[in-house]
N, C-alpha and C positions, 0 to 999 in steps of 0.2 A: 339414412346414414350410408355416406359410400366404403366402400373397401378401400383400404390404401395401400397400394402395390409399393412396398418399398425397394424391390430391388430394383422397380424399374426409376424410383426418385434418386437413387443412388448410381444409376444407369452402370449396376452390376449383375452378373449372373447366379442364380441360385446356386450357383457350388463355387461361388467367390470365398475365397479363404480370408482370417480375421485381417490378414495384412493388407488383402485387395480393398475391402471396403473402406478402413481406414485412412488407405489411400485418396481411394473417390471421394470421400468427405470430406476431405483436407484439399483435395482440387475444386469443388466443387463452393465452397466454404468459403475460399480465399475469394470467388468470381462475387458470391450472394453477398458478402457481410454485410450487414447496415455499414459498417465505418469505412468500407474501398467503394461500393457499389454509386453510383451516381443516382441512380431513379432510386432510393433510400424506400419508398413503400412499397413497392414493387419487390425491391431484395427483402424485405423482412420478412414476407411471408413465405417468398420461397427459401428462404434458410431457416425459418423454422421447420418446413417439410421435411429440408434435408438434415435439421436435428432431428427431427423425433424419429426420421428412418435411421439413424445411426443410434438412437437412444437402444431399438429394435433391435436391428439386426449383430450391433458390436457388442453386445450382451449377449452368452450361448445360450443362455435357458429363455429370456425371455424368444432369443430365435428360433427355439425351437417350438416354440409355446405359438410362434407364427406360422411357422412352419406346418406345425401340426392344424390348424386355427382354417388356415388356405385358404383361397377367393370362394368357395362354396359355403362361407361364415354362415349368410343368411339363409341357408336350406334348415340347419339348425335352429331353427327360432330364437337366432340371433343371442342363442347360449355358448356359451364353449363348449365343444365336443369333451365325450368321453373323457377322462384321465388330465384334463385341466387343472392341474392341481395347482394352488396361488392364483389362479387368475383373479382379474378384479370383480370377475361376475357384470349380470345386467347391470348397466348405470342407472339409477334411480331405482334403488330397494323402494319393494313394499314399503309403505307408510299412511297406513292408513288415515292421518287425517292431512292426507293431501296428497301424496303420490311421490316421486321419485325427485330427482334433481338434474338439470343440466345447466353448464357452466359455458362463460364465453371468456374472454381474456385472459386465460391461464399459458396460452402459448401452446397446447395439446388440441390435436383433434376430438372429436367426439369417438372416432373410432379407436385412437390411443387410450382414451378415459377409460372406454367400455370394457377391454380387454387387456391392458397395461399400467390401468392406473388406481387409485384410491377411488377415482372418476365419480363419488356422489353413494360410494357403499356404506354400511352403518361404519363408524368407526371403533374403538376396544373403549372407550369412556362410557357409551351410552349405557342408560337402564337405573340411573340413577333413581331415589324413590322421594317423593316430594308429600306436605299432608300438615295436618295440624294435629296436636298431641291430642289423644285420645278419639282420633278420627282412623279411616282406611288408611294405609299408605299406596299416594299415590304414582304412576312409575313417569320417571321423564322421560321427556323424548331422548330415543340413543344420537350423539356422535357423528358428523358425517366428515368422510376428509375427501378431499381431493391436491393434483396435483400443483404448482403454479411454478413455472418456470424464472427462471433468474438470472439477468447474466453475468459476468465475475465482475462488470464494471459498475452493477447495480450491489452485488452484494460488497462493494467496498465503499462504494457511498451513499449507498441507498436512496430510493427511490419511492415513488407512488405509481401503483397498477391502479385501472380501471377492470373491475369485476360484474359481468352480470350472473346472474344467475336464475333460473327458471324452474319452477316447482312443476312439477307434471299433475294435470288437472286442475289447475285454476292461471286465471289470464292473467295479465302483466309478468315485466320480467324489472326484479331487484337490483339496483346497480349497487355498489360499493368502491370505495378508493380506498387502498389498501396498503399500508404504508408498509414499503419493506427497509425493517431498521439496518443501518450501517453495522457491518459485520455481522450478517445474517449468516450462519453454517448451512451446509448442506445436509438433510435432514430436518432440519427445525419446522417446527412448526409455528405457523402464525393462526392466532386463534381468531374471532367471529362473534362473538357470544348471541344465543337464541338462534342464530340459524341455521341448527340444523333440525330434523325431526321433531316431531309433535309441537301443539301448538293450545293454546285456552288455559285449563286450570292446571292439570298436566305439569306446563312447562315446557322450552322446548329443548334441542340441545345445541350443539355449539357444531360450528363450521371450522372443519381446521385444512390450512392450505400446508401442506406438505411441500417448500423448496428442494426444487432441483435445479442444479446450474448446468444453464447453454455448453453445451461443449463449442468449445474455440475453437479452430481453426489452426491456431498458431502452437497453445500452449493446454496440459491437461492437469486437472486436479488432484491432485494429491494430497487428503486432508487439507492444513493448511497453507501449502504448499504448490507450490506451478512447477511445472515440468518442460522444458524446450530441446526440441531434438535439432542440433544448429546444424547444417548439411554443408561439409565445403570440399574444395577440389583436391586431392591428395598433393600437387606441388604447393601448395597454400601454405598446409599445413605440415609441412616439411622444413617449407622456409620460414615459417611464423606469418602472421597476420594478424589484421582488427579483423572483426564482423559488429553488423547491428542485430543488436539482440532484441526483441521485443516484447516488451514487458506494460504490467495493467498502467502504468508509471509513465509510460514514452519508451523510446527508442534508448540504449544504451549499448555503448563503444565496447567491445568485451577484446583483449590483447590476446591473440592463442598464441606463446610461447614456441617456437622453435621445435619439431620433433616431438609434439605431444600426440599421445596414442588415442585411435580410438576410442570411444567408451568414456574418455576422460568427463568429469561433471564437473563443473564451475559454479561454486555458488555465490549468488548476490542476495546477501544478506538483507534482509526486511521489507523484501519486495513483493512477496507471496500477500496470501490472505487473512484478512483478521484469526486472532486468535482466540480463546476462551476465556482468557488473561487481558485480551485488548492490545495484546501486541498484535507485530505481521507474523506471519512463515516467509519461508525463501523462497527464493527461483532459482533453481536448477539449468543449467545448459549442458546439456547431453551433447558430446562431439561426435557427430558422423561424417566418417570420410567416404567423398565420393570418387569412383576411378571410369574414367571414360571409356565410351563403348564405342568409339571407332573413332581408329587415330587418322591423322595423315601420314604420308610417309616420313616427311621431317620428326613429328614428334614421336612414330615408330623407332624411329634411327636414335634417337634420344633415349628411348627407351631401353631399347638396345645396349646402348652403351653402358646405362646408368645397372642394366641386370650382368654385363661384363665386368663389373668393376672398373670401368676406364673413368 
């Protein structure tokens, strides 16, 4: 298992601040998408690289949890260092009747699993007790979860993932298709049933995939809710304007009013994400204005005047 240098996937420097890297993801993001990109196999996996380095890095704690972690991971016997607290531990816990677990089509590396993720640890259900009345009671196998990535246009109309999955100490690997229902939340979990841990009279336990969604490019989650930070030129929006807004839905025409400030939010009503209730949430458009960083002299002289009152 290799190390994964995120800042150099993010092509930031270790003391890039949260707004640098958010930046370089958002450049970086718009180039990879599956949906702009032309060689479409090609971009998918490198913009999964560059999610799970911003999964990484635009989280403080998990960055520090990296940072602490460092390219010398495996002098450690491939444990977390000292003072690790939360991490996800080895990927494939002890399990004695068969050994640990590794995952393929979740959208995560093996290295994000091990250290970042649910990645195949026992889960909080296992240890259930199984038996016949007046027999031992016998214990089931615990729990396993891991992560499985989503992206906001799968969790609106859901989809089917291809899952393998691989036990440590016995040959073959498991596939699975894995339905992710429409208006899946963030959080949720999709259960497996029998595969996780232990296996025979026992019983075994259940696989649970933990959804998390693709960070976009464009727009960020908010419960059920998108977020859009719309960038335009400060004469724009002085004198009013459209922009295209982009939404899970398409493109849409958004009117900016004459003399609206900064900061202003614009909401488009039921365009967000499913809800709990089976409605949508909203989208949000965030107004930021942009002011240019070198004029010519004409538009200097305009400036001029417009700071004269003339």
């Amino acid at each position: 298992m290799d190390y994964k240098d995120y800042y150099k996937t993010l092509d930031v420097s270790k003391t890039a601040s949260h707004d640098d890297i958010r930046k370089a993801f958002r450049k970086l993001a718009r180039v990879y998408h599956p949906d702009v990109a032309k060689d479409k196999k090609t971009a998918e996996a490198k913009f999964k690289e560059i999610n799970e380095a911003y999964e990484v890095l635009s989280d403080p704690e998990k960055r520090e949890k990296y940072d602490t972690l460092g390219a010398d991971w495996d002098k450690v016997g491939q444990r977390p260092p000292p003072g690790w607290a939360g991490a996800g531990g080895r990927r494939g816990a002890a399990d004695p009747n068969g050994g640990g677990f590794s995952f393929g089509g979740t959208g995560f590396s093996d290295f994000f699993e091990q250290f970042f993720s649910g990645g195949g640890r026992p889960g909080t259900r296992g240890g259930g007790f199984t038996g016949f009345p007046g027999g031992a009671p016998q214990e089931r196998g615990s729990d396993v979860e891991a992560d499985l990535l989503v992206t906001i246009e799968e969790a609106l109309h859901g989809a089917k993932k291809a899952i393998s999955l691989r036990r440590d100490g016995r040959n073959g690997v498991q596939n699975f298709e894995v339905r992710i229902p429409k208006g899946v939340r963030e959080g949720q979990k999709i259960r497996l049933a029998g595969q996780g841990e232990g296996a025979g009279a026992h019983g075994a336990g259940d696989l649970y995939l933990r959804v998390r969604f693709e960070r976009h490019p464009d727009y960020e989650v908010q419960g059920s809710d998108l977020s859009f930070d719309l960038e335009l030129p400060a004469a724009r929006v002085v004198l009013g304007t459209e922009a295209e807004v982009p939404t899970p839905d398409g493109p849409v025409r958004l009117r900016i009013p004459g003399g609206t400030q900064p900061g202003r939010k614009f909401r488009l009503k039921g365009r967000g994400l499913p809800t709990k209730l089976g409605e949508r949430g909203d989208f949000f458009v965030k107004l930021e204005v942009t002011l240019p960083i070198e004029l010519t002299p004409e538009e200097r002289a305009l400036w001029e005047k417009l700071a004269a009152g003339k």
